[in-house]
C-alpha positions in Angstrom: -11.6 -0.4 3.7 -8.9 0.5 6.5 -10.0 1.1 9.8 -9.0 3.5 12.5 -7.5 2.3 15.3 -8.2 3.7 18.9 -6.3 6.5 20.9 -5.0 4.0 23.2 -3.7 1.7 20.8 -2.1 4.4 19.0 -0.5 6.2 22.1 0.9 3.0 23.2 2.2 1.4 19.9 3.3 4.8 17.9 7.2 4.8 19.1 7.7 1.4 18.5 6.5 1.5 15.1 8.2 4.6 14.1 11.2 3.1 15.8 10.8 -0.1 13.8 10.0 0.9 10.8 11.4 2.2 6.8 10.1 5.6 7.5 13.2 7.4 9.5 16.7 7.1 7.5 19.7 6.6 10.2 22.9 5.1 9.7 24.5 3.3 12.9 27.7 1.9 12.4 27.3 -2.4 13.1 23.5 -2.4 12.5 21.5 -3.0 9.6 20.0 -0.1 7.5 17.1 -1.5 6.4 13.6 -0.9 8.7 10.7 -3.6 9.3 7.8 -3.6 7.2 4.2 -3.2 8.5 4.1 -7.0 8.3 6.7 -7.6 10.2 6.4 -5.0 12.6 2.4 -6.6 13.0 4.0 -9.7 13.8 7.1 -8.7 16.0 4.4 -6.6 18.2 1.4 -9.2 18.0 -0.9 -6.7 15.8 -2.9 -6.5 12.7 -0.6 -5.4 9.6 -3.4 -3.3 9.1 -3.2 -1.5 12.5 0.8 -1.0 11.9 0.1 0.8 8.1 -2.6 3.0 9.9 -0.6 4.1 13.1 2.3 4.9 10.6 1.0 6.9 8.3 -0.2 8.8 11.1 3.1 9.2 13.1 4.5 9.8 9.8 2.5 13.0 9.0 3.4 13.5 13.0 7.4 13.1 12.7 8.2 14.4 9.6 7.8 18.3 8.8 6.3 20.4 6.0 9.7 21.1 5.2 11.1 17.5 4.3 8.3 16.8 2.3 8.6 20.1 0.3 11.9 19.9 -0.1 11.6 16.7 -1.2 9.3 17.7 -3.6 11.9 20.5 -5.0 14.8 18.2 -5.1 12.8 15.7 -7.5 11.5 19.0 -9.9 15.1 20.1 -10.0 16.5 16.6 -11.3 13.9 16.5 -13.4 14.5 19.5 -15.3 18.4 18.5 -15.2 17.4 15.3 -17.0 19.6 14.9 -20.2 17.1 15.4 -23.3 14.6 17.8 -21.4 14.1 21.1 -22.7 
């Protein structure tokens, strides 16, 4: 059962993680695409994997609007109704 983590832990690790991790899409020419994952990000900032999934999820729901997510949501109905054999 997950835990929540505390407001200071939160407001001190939440740009690093979001920074760090799969979440944000973002292509810079030179660099590698792919973000950490919570393990990784756990170990590079010295914290619980479990304290990296639950500060981003929450600066997830934070960073990304409504609007992504519903779009999102639009985008996979439309392809799905494109599919070939679907009435």
């Amino acid at each position: 059962m997950p835990k929540f983590v505390n407001n200071d832990l939160y407001n001190r690790y939440n740009e690093d993680i979001w920074k760090l991790s799969n979440a944000r899409q973002r292509y810079e020419p030179g660099k590698a695409l792919r973000g950490l994952s919570d393990e990784e990000i756990a170990e590079r900032l010295g914290l619980k994997t479990e304290e990296v999934t639950e500060i981003r999820c929450i600066v997830e729901i934070e960073m990304i609007p409504l609007e992504k997510y519903l779009d999102a949501e639009d985008i996979k109905e439309q392809r799905y109704k494109r599919a070939p054999g679907k009435i």
